[in-house]
PLY file of the C-alpha trace (Angstrom):
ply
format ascii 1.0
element vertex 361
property float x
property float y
property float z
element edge 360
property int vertex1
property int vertex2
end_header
0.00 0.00 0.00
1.66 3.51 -1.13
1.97 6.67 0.87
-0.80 8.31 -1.17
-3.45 6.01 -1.27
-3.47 6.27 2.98
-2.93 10.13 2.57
-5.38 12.07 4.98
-6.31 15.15 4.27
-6.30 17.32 7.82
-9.20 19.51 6.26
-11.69 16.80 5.68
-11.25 14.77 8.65
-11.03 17.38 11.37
-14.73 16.35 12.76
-14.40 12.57 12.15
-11.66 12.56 14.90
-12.95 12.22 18.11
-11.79 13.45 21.57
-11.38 10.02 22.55
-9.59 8.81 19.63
-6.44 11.64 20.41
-6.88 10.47 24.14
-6.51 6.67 23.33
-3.57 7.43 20.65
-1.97 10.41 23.87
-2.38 7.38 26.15
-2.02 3.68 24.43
1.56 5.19 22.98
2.52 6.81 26.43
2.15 2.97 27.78
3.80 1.24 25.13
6.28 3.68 25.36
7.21 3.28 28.87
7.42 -0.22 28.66
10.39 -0.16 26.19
8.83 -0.72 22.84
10.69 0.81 20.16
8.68 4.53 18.87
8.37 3.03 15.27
6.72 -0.39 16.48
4.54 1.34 19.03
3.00 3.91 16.22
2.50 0.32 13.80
0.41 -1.39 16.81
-1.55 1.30 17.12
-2.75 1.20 13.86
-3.40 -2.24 13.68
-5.48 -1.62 17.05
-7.55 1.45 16.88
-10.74 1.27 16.00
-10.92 4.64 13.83
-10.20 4.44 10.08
-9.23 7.44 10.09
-6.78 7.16 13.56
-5.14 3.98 11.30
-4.72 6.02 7.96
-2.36 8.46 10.44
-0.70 6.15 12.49
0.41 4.40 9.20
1.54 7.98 8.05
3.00 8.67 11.14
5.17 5.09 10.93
6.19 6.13 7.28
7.56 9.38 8.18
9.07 7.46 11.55
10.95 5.35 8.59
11.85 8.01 6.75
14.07 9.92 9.82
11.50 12.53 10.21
10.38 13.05 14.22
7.08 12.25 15.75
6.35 15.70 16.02
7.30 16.30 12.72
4.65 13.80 11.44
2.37 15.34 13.00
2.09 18.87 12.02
0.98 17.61 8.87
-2.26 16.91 11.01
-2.01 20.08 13.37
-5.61 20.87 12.87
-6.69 17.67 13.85
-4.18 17.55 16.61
-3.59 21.17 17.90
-0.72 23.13 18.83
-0.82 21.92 22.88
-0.33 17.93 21.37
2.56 18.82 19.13
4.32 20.67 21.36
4.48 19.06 24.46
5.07 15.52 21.84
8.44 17.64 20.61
9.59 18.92 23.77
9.27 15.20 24.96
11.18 13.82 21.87
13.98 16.76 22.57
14.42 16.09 25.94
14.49 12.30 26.04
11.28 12.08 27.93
8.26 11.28 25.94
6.84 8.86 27.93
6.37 11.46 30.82
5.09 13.77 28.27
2.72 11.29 26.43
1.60 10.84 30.11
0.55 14.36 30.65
-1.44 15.10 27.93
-3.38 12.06 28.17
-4.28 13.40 31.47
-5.05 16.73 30.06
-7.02 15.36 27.24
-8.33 13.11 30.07
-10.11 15.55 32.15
-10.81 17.38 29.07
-13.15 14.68 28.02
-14.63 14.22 31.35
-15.74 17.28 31.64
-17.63 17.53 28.27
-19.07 14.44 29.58
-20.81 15.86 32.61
-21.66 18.66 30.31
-23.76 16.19 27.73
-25.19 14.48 30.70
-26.24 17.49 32.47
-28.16 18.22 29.31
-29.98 15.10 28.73
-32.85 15.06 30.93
-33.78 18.80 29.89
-33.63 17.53 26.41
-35.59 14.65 27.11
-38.40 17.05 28.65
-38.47 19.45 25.64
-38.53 16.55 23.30
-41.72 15.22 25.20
-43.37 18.51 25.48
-42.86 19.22 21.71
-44.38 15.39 20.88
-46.97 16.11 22.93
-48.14 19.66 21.49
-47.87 18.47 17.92
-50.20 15.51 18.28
-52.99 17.66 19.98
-52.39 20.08 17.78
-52.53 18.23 14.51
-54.69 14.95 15.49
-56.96 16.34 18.30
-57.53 19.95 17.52
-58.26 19.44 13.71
-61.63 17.04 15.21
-62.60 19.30 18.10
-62.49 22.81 16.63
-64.98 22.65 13.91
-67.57 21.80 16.93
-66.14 24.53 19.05
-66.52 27.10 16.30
-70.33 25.81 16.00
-70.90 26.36 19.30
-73.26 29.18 20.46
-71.42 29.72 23.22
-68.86 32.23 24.21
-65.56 30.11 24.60
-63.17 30.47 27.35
-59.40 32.14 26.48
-57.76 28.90 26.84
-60.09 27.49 23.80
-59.57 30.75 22.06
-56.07 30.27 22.61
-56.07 26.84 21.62
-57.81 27.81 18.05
-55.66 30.53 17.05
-52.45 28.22 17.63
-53.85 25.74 15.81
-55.29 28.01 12.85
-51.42 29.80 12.78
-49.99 26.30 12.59
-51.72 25.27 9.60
-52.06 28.82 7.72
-48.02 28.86 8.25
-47.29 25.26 8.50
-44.28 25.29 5.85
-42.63 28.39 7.43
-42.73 27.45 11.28
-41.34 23.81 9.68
-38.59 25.96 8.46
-37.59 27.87 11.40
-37.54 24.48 13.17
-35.51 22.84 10.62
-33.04 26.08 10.82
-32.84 25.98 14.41
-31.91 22.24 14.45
-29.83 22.02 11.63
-29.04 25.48 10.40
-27.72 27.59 14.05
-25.46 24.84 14.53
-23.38 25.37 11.17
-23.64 29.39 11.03
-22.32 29.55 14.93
-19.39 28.21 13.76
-18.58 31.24 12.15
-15.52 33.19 13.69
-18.08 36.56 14.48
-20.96 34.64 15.24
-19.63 32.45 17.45
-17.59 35.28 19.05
-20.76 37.18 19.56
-21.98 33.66 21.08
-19.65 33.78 23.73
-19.94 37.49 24.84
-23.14 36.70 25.37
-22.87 33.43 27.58
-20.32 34.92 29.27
-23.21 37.72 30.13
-25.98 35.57 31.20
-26.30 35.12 35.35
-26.86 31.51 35.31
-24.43 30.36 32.58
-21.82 33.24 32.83
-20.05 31.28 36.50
-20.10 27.57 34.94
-18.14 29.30 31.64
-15.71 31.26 33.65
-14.90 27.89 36.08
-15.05 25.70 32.86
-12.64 27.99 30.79
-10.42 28.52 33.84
-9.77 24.74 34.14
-8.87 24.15 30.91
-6.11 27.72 31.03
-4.57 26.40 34.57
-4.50 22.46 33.37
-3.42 23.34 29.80
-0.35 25.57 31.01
0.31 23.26 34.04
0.62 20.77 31.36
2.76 22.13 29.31
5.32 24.00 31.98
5.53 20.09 33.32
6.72 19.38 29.86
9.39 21.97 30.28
8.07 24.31 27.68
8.48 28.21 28.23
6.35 30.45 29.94
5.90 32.49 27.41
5.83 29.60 24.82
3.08 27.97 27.02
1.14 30.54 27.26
0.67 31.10 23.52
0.10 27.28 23.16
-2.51 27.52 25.87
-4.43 30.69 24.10
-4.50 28.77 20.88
-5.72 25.56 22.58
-8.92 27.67 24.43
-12.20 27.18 22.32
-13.72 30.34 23.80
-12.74 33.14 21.78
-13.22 35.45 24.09
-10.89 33.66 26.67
-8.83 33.16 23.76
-8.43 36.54 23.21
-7.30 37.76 26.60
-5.06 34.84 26.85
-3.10 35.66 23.48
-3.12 39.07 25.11
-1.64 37.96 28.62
0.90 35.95 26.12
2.20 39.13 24.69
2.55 40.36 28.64
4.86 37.57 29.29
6.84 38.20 25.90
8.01 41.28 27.14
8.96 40.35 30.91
5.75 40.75 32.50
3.63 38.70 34.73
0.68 36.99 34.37
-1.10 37.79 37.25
-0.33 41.91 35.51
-2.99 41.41 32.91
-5.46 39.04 34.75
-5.67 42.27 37.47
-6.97 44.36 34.36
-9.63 42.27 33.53
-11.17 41.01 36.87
-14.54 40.59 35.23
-12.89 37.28 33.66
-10.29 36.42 35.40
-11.41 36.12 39.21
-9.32 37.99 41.90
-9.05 35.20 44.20
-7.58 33.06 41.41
-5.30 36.40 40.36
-3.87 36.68 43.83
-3.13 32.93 43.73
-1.09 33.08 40.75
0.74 35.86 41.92
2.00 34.05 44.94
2.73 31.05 42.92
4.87 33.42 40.56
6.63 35.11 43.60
7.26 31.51 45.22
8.33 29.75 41.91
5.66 27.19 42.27
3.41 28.36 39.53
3.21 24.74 37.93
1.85 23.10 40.95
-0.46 26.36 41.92
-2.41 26.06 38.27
-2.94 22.17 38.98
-4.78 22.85 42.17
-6.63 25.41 40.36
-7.32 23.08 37.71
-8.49 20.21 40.16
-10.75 23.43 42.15
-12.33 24.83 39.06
-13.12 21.16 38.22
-14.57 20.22 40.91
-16.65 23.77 41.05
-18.07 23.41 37.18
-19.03 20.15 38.07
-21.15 20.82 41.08
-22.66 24.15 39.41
-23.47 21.67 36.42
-25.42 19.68 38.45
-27.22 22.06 40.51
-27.98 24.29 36.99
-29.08 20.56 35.95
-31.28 20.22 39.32
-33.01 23.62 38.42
-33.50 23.31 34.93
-35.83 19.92 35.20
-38.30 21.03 37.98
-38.80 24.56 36.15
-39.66 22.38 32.30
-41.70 19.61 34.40
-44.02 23.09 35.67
-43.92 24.72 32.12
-44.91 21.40 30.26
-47.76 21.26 33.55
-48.94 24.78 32.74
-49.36 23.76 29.30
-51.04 20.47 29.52
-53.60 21.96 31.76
-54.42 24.93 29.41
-54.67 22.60 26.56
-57.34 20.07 29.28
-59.12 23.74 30.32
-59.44 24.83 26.81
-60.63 21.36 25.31
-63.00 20.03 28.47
-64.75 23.45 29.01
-66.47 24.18 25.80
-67.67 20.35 25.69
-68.75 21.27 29.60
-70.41 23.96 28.94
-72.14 22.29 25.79
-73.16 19.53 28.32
-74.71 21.84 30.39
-76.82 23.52 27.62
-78.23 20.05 26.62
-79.25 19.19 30.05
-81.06 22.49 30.57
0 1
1 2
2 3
3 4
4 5
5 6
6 7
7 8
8 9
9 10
10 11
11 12
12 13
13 14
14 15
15 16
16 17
17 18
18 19
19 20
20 21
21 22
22 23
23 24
24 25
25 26
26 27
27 28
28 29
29 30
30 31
31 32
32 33
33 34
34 35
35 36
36 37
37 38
38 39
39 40
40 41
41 42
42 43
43 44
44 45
45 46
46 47
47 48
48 49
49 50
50 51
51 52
52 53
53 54
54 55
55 56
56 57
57 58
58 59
59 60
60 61
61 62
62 63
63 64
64 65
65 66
66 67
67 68
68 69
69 70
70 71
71 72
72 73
73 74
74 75
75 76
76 77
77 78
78 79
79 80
80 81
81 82
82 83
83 84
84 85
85 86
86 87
87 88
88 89
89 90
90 91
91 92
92 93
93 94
94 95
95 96
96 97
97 98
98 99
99 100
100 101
101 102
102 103
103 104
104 105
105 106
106 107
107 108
108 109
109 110
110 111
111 112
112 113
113 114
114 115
115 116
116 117
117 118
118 119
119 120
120 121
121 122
122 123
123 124
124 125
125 126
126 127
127 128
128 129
129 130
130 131
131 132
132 133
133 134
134 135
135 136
136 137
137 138
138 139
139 140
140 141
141 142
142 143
143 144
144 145
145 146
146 147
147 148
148 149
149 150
150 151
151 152
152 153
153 154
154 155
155 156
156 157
157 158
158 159
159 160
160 161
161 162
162 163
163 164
164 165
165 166
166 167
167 168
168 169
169 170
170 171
171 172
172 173
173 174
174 175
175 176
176 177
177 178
178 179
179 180
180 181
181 182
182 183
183 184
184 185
185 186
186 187
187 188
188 189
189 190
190 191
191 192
192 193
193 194
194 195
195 196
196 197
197 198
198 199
199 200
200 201
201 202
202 203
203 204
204 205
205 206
206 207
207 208
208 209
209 210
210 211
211 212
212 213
213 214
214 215
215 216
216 217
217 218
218 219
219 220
220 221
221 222
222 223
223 224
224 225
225 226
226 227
227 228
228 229
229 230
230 231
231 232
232 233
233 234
234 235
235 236
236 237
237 238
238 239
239 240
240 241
241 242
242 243
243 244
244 245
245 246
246 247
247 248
248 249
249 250
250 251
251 252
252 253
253 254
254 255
255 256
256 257
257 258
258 259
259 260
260 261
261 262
262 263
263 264
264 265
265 266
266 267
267 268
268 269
269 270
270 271
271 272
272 273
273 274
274 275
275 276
276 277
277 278
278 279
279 280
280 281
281 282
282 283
283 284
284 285
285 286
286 287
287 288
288 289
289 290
290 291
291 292
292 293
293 294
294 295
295 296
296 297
297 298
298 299
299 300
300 301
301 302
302 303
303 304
304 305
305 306
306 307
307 308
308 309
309 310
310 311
311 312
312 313
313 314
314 315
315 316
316 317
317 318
318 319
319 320
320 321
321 322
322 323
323 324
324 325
325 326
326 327
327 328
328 329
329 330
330 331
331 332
332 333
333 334
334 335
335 336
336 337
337 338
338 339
339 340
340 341
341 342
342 343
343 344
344 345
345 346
346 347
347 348
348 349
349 350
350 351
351 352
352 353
353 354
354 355
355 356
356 357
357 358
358 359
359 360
């Protein structure tokens, strides 16, 4: 089999490789690594074990270049926007100093906890999902099995009907006068937000706003602040330099606006300044307890083992604010889906009540 025919193109297969595929490759080589195996025999065993076509296609790539005298990290910045900048770096500082194993080792951990924690975030969101999902089943079968039988008696009615009923009508008549254009602002919510939010502005706009909101705007700040102190812990483990680190870190944040103070407190460190300097200008995202933490930790030299804690803290934080925003969501879409099952009983039962009533009299 040539080189080309197992050539992957970086561009097209940057969403068919998971999280968990990097973490198994980060982790599975850190192991076999450790335990002696030679770098080219380890990358060849990984391809024959992974389960991802396209995780085989680049550890066969990566065991080709291996052949050809090229590095590990060299091999891999052909793939650097499937990998990132934070993977590559702390691979080549490993293969420089002698030590990949240990460095292997950390960013499986990083990548790790990384994937834990959008974990927690997909299961926090499941049972709020499974609510909405119920409550939108259940309003589209009274509104196009029941209604459609019940209205053309209400309307004949010589009665005056009750607001729910009226209520009840006039959704149902503006569901079928604009059927095709409420089925495409559903189809553009579900399908189309997701594809224009990833672009650059929008998505930047996005984040300002999250960051804005009182219940969301903690859990972002906590989740973001993780992922800075574990990222740079990471990678001043690895022995990379501060001010190296912290422009890997700003590249490896997803939230531009985090992003964008981080490249900023890069450019602080570039020209002999502190961290701690710039996060005091912005206390709005960088908290001042967590400020005057890294400050002592950059006064005591112990800055690496300072962001870990962090890291473990801000962790542990997100997580319990995920579950207690989980824990407050579900109770308040349990009395919303209530409120609206018993307008749509008051506004159906009524009128046939009332007509009851008429024929009794």
């Amino acid at each position: 089999m040539t080189t080309k025919k197992t050539h992957v193109n970086s561009r097209s297969l940057f969403a068919r490789l998971s999280h968990l595929d990097k973490l198994l490759f980060a982790k599975n080589l850190s192991i076999m690594v450790r335990a002696g195996l030679p770098l080219k025999q380890a990358v060849g065993l990984l391809e024959n074990q992974s389960s991802s076509g396209t995780m085989r296609k680049i550890s066969h790539n990566l065991s080709h270049d291996l052949d050809n005298g090229l590095s590990l990290a060299q091999g891999l910045k052909k793939y650097r926007r499937i990998f990132g900048n934070l993977f590559i770096s702390l691979i080549a500082i490993g293969e420089e100093s002698g030590s990949l194993d240990q460095s292997l080792d950390h960013l499986a951990k990083q990548l790790e906890e990384s994937y834990e924690l959008k974990k927690k975030v997909q299961a926090a969101m499941v049972y709020p999902i499974i609510i909405l999902s119920i409550s939108v089943l259940l309003g589209a079968g009274v509104i196009f099995f029941i209604l459609p039988k019940l209205i053309p008696l209400f309307e004949s009615l010589k009665i005056t009907l009750p607001w729910s009923t009226r209520l009840i009508i006039w959704l149902a008549n503006v569901t079928k006068n604009y059927f095709y254009i409420l089925l495409s602002a559903f189809l553009f919510v579900i399908i189309g937000l997701p594809i224009i939010s990833r672009i650059k502005i929008i998505k930047n706009i996005n984040h300002i706003i999250w960051l804005k909101l009182p219940l969301i705007k903690q859990l972002i700040q906590q989740i973001n602040m993780a992922n800075f102190c574990r990222i740079l812990s990471v990678l001043l483990k690895g022995g990379i330099p501060l001010a190296q680190a912290m422009e890997i870190t700003g590249q490896s944040t997803d939230n531009l606006v985090y992003q964008h103070h981080l490249n900023k407190t890069a450019i602080f460190v570039q020209e002999g300044k502190n961290i701690s300097d710039y996060f005091t200008i912005y206390p709005q995202i960088f908290s001042t307890n967590t400020t005057q933490l890294i400050r002592a930790a950059e006064n005591s030299g112990k800055l690496e083992e300072i962001l870990m804690y962090l890291a473990e803290f801000y962790d542990k934080e997100s997580g319990r604010r995920l579950e207690n925003l989980s824990n407050l969501i579900g109770p308040i879409l349990l009395l919303a889906i209530g409120l609206v099952v018993t307008i749509l009983a008051l506004g159906i039962v009524t009128p046939i009540y009332q007509m009851s009533q008429g024929i009794v009299k």
